[in-house]
N, CA, C and O atoms as CSV, one atom per row, in Angstrom:
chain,resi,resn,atom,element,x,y,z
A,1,UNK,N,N,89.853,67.031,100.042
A,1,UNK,CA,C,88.626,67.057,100.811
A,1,UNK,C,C,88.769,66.073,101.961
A,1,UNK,O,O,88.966,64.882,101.719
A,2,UNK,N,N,88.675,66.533,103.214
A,2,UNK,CA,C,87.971,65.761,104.295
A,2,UNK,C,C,87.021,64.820,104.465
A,2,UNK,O,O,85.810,64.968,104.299
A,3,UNK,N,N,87.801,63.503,104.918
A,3,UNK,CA,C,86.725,62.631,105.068
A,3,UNK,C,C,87.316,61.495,105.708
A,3,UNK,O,O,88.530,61.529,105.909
A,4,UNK,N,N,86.560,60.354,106.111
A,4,UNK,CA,C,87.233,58.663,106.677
A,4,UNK,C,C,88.320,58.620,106.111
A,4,UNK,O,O,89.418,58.601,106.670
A,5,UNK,N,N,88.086,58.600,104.859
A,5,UNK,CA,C,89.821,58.605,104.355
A,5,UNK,C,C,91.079,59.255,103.919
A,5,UNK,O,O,91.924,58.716,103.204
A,6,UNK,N,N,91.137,60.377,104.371
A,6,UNK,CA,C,91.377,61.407,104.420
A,6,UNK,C,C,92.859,61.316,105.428
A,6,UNK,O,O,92.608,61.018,106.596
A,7,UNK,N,N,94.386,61.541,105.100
A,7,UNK,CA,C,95.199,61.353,105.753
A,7,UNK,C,C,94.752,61.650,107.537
A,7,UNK,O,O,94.830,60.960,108.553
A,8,UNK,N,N,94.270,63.037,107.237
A,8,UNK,CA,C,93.998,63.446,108.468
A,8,UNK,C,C,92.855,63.556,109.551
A,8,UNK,O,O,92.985,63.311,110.750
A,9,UNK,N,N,91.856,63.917,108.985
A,9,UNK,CA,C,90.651,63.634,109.017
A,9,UNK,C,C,89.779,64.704,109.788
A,9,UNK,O,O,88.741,64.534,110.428
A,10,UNK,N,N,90.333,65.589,109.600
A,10,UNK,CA,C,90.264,67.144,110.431
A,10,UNK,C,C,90.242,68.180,108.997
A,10,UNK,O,O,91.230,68.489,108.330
A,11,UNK,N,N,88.970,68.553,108.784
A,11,UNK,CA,C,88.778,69.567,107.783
A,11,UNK,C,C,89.661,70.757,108.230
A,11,UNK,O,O,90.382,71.074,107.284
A,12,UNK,N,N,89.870,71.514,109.286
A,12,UNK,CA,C,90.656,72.439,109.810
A,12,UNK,C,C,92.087,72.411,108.997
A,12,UNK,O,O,92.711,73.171,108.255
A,13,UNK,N,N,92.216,71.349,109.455
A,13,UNK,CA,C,94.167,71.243,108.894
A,13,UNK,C,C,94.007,70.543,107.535
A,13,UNK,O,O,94.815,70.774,106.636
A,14,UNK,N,N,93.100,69.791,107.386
A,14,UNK,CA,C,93.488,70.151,105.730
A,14,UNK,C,C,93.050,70.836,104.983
A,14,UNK,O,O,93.140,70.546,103.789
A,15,UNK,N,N,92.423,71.980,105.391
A,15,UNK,CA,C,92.208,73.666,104.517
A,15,UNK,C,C,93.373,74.108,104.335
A,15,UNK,O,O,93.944,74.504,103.319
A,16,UNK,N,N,93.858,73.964,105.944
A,16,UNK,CA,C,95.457,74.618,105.952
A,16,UNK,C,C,96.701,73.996,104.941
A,16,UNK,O,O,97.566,74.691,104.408
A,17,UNK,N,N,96.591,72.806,104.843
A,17,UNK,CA,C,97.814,72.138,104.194
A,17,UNK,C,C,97.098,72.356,102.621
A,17,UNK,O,O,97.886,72.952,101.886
A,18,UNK,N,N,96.182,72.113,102.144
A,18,UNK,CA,C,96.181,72.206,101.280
A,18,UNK,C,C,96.245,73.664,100.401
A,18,UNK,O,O,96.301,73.649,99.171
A,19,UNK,N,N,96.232,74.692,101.045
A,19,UNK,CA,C,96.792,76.006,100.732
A,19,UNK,C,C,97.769,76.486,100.469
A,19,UNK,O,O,98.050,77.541,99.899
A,20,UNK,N,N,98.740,75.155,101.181
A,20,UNK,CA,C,100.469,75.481,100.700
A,20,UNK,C,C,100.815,74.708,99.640
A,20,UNK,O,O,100.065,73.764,99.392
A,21,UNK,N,N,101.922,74.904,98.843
A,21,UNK,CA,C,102.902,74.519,98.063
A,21,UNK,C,C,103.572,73.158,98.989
A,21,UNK,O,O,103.686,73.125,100.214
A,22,UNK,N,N,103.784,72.572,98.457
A,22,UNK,CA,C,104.159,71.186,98.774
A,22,UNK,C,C,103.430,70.377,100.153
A,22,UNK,O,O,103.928,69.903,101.174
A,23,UNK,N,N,102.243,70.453,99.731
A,23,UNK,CA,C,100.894,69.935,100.723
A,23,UNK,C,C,101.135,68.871,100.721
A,23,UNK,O,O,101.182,68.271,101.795
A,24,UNK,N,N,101.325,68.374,99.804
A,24,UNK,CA,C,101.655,66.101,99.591
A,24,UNK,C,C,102.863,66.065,100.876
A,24,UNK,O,O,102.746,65.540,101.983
A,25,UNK,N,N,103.758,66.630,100.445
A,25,UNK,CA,C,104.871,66.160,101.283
A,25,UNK,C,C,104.217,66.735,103.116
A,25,UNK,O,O,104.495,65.968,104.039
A,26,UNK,N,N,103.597,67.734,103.375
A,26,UNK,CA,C,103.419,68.067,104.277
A,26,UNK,C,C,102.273,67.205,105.225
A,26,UNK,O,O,102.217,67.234,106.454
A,27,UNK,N,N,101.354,66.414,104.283
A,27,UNK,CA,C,100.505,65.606,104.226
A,27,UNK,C,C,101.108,64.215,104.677
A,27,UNK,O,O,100.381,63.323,105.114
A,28,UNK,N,N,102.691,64.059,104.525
A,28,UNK,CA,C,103.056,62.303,104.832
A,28,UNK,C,C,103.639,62.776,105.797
A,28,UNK,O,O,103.850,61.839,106.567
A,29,UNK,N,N,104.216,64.156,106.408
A,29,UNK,CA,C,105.190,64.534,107.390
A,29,UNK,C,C,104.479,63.973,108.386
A,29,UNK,O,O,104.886,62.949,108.935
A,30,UNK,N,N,103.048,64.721,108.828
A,30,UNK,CA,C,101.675,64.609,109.577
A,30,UNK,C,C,101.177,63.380,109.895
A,30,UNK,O,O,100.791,62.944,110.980
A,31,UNK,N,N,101.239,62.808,108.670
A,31,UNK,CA,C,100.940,60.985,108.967
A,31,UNK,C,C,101.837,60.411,109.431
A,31,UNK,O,O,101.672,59.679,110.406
A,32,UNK,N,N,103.069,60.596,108.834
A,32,UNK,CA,C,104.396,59.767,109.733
A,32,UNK,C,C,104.877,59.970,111.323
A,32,UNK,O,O,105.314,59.100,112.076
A,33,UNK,N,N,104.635,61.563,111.629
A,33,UNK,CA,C,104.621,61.763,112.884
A,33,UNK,C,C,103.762,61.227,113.420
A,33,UNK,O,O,104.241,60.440,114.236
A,34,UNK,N,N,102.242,61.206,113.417
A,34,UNK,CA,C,100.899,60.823,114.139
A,34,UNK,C,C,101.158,59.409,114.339
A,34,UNK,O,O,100.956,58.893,115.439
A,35,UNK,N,N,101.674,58.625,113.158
A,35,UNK,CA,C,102.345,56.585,113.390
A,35,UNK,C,C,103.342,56.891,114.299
A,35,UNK,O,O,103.542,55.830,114.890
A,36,UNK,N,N,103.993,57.633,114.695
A,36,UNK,CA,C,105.552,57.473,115.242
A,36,UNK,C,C,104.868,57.735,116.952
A,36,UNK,O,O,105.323,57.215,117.971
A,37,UNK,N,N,103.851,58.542,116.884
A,37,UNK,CA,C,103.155,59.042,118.399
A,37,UNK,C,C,102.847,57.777,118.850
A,37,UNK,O,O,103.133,57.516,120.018
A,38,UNK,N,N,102.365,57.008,118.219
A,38,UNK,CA,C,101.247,56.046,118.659
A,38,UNK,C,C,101.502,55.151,118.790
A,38,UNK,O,O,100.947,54.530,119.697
A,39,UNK,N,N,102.427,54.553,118.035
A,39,UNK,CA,C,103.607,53.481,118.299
A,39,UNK,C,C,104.390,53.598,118.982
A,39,UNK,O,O,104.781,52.486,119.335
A,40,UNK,N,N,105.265,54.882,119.733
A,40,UNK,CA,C,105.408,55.206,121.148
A,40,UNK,C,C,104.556,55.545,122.098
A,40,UNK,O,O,105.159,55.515,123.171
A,41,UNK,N,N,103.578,55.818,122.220
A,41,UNK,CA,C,102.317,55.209,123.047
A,41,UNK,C,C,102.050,53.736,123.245
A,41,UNK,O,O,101.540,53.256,124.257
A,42,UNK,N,N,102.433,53.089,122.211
A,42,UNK,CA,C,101.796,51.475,122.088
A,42,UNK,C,C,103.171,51.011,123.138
A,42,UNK,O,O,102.996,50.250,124.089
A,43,UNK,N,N,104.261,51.479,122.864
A,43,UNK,CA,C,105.297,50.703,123.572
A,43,UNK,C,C,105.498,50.886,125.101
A,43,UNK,O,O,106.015,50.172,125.960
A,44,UNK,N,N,104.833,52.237,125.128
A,44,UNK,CA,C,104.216,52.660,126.795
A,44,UNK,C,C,103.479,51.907,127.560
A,44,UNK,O,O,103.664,51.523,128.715
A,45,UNK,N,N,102.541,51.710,126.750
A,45,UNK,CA,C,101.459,50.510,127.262
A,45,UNK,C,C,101.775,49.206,127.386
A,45,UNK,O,O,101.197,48.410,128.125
A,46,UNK,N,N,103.011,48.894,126.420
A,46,UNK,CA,C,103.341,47.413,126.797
A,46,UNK,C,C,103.992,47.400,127.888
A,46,UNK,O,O,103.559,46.875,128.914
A,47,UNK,N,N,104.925,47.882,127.807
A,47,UNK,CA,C,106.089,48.096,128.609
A,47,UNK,C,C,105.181,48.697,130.211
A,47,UNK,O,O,105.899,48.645,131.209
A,48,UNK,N,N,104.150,49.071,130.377
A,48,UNK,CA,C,103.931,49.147,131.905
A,48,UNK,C,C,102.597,47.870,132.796
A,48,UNK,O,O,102.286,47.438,133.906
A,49,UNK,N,N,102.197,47.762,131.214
A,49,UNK,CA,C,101.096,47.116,131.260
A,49,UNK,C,C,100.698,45.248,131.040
A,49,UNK,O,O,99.726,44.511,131.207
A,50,UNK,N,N,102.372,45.114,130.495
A,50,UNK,CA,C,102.710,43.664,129.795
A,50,UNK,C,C,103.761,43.974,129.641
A,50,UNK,O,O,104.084,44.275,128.493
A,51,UNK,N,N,105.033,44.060,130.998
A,51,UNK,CA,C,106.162,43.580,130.952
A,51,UNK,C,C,107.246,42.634,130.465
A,51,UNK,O,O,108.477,42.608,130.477
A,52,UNK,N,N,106.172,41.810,129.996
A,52,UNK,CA,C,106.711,40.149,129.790
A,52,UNK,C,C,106.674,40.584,128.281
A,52,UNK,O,O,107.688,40.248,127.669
A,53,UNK,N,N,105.830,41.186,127.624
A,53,UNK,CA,C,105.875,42.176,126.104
A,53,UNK,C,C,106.769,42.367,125.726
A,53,UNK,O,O,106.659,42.848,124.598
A,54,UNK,N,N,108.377,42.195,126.243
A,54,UNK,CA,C,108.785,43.374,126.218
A,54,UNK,C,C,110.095,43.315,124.212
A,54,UNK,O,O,111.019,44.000,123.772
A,55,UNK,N,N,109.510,42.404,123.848
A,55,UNK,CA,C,109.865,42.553,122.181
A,55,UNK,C,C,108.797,42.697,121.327
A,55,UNK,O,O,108.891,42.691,120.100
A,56,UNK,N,N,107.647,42.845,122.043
A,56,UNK,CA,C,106.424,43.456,121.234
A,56,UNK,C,C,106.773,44.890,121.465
A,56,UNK,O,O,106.888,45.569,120.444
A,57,UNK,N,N,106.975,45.512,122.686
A,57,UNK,CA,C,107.462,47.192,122.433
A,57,UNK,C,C,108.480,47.529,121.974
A,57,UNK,O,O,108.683,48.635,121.473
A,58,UNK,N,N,109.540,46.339,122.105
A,58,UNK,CA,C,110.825,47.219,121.353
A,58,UNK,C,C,110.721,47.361,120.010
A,58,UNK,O,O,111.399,48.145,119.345
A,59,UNK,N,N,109.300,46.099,119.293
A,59,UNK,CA,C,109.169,46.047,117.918
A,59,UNK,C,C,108.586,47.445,117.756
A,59,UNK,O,O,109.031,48.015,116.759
A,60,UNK,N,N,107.720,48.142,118.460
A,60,UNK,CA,C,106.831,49.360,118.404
A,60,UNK,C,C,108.086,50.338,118.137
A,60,UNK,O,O,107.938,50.914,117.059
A,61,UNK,N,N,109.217,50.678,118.765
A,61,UNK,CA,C,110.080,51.585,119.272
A,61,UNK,C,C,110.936,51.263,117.819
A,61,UNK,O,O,111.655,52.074,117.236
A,62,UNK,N,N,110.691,50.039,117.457
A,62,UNK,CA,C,111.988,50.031,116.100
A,62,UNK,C,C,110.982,50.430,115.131
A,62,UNK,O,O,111.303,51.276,114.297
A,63,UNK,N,N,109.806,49.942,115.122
A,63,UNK,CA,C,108.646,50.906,113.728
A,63,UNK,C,C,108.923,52.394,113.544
A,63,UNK,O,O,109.212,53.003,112.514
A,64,UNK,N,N,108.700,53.012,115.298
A,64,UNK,CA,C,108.824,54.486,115.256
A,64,UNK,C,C,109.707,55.119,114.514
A,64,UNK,O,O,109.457,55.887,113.584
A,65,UNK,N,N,111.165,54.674,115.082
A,65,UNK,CA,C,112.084,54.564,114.485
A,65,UNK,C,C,112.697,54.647,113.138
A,65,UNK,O,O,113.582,55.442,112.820
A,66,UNK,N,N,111.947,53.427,112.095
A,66,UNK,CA,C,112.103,53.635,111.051
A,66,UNK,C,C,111.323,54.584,110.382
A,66,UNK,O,O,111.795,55.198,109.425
A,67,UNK,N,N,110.088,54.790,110.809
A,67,UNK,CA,C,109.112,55.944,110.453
A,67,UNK,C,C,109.830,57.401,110.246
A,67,UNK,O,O,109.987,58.068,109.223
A,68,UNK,N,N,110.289,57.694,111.904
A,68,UNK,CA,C,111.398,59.087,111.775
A,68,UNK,C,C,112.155,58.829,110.684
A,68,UNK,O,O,112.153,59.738,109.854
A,69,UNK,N,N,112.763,57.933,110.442
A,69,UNK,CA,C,113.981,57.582,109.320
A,69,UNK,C,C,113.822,58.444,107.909
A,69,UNK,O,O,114.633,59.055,107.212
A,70,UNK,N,N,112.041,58.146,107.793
A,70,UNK,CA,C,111.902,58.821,106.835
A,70,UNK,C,C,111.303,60.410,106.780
A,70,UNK,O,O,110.806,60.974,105.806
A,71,UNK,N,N,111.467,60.822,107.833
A,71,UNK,CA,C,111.694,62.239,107.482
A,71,UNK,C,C,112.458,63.058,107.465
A,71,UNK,O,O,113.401,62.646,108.140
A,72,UNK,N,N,112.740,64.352,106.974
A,72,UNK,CA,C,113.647,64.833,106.531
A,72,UNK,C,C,114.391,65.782,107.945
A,72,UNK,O,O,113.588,66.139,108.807
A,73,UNK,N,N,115.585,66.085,108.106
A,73,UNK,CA,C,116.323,66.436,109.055
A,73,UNK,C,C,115.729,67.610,109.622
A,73,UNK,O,O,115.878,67.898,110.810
A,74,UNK,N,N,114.905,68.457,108.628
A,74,UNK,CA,C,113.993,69.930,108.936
A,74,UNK,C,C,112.785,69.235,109.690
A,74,UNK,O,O,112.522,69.617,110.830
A,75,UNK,N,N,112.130,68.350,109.170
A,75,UNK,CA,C,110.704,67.618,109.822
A,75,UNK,C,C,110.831,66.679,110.978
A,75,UNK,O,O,109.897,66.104,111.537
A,76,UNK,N,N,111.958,66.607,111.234
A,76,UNK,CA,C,112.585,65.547,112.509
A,76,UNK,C,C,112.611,67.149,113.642
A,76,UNK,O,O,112.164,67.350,114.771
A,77,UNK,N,N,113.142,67.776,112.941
A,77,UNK,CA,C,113.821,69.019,114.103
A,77,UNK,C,C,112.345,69.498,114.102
A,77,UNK,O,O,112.008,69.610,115.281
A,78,UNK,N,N,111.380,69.809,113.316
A,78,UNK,CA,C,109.770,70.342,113.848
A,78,UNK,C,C,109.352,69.349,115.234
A,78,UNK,O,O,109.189,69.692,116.405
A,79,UNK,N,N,109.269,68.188,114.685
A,79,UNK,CA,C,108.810,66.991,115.507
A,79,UNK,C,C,109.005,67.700,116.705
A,79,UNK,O,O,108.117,68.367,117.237
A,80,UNK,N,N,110.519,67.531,117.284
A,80,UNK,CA,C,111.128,67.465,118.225
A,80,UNK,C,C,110.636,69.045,119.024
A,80,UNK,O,O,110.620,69.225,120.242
A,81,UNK,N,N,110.382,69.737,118.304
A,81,UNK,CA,C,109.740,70.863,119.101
A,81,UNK,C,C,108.285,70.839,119.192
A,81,UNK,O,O,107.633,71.604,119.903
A,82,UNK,N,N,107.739,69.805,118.340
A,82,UNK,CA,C,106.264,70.155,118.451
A,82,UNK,C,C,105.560,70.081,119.936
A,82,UNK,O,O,106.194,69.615,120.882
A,83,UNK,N,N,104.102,70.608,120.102
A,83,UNK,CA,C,103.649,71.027,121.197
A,83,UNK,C,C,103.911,69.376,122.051
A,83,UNK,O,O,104.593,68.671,121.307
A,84,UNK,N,N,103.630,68.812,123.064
A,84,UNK,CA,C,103.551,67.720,123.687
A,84,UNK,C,C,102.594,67.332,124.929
A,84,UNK,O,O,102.717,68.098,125.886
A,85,UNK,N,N,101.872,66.519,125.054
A,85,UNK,CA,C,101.580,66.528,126.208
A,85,UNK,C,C,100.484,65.147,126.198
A,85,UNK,O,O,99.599,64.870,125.388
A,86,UNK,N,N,100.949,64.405,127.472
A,86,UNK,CA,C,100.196,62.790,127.370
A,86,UNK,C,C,100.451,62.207,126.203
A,86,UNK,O,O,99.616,61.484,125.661
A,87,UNK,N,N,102.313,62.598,125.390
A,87,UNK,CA,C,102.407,61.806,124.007
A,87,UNK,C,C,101.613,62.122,123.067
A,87,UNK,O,O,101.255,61.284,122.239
A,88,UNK,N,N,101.158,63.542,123.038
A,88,UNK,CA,C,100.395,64.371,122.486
A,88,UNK,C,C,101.392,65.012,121.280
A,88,UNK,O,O,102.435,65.559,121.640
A,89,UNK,N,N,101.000,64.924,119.604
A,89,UNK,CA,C,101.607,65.634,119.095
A,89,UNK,C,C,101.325,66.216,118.070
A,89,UNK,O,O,101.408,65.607,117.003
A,90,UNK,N,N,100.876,67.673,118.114
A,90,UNK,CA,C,99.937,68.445,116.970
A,90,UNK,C,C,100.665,68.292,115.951
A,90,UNK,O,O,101.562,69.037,115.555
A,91,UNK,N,N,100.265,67.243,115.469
A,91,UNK,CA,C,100.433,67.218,113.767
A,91,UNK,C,C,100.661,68.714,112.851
A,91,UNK,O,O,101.640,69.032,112.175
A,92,UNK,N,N,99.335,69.515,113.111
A,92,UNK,CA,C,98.477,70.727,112.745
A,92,UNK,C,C,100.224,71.796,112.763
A,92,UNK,O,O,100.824,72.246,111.787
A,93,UNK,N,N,100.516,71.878,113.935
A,93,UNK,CA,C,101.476,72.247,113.945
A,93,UNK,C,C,103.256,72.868,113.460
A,93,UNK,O,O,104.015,73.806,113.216
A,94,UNK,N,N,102.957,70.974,113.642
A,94,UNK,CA,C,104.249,70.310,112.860
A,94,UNK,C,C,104.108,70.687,111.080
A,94,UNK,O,O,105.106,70.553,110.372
A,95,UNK,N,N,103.046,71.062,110.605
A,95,UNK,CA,C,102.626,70.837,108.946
A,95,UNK,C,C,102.743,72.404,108.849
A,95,UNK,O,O,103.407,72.723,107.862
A,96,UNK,N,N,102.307,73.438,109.561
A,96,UNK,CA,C,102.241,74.469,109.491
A,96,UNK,C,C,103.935,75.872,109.944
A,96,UNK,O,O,104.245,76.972,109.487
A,97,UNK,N,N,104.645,74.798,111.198
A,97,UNK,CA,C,105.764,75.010,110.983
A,97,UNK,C,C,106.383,74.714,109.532
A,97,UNK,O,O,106.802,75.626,108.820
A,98,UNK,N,N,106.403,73.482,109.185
A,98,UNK,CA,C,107.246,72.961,107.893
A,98,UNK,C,C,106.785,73.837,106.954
A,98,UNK,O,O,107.655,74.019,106.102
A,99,UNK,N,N,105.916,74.376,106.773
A,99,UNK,CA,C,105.879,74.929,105.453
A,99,UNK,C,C,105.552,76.354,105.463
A,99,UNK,O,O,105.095,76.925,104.473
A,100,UNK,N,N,105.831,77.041,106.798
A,100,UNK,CA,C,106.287,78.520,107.104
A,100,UNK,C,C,108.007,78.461,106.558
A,100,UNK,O,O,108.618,79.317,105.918
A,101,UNK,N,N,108.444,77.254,107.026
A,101,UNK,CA,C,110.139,77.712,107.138
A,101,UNK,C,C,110.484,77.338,105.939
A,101,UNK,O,O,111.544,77.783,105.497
A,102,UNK,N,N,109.547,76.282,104.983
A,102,UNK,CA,C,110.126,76.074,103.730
A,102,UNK,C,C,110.194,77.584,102.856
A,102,UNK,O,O,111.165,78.094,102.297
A,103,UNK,N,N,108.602,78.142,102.985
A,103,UNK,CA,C,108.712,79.441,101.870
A,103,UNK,C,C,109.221,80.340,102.123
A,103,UNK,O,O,109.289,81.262,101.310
């Protein structure tokens, strides 16, 4: 169920994820990508905005980093195609690819 605490927080996509077979895992793919967006966003902002930052963004860029680390070589390759735009990255997407190509 949808709610504040709720990985996602979009009743939409979690009707959808929770309809598939391995929803948990599709559920941390979504969260790990959405941290990995935003923490490359955060390092955007340092880096144009607070130059002098500039091991507060590389710390952002090594989080991301380890974040990707933990997904799997199929959920890295979704990522990398997912839709984009202004560091924009449909989660919704990314969860709904992964678990078309798993079944």
């Amino acid at each position: 169920m949808c709610g504040p605490s709720s990985l996602c927080g979009c009743p939409i996509i979690c009707t959808v994820v929770e309809s598939f077979e391995g929803a948990e895992r599709a559920q941390v793919a979504a969260s790990l990508a959405r941290e990995i967006q935003q923490l490359r966003a955060a390092a955007v902002m340092l880096q144009e905005g607070k130059p002098e930052k500039a091991r507060a963004a590389q710390a952002c860029l090594d989080l991301a980093q380890q974040r990707e680390a933990k997904l799997t070589a199929q959920e890295r390759e979704f990522l990398a195609q997912a839709p984009k735009g202004d560091n924009f990255i449909d989660h919704g997407a990314l969860i709904l690819q992964a678990q078309t190509k798993a079944q």
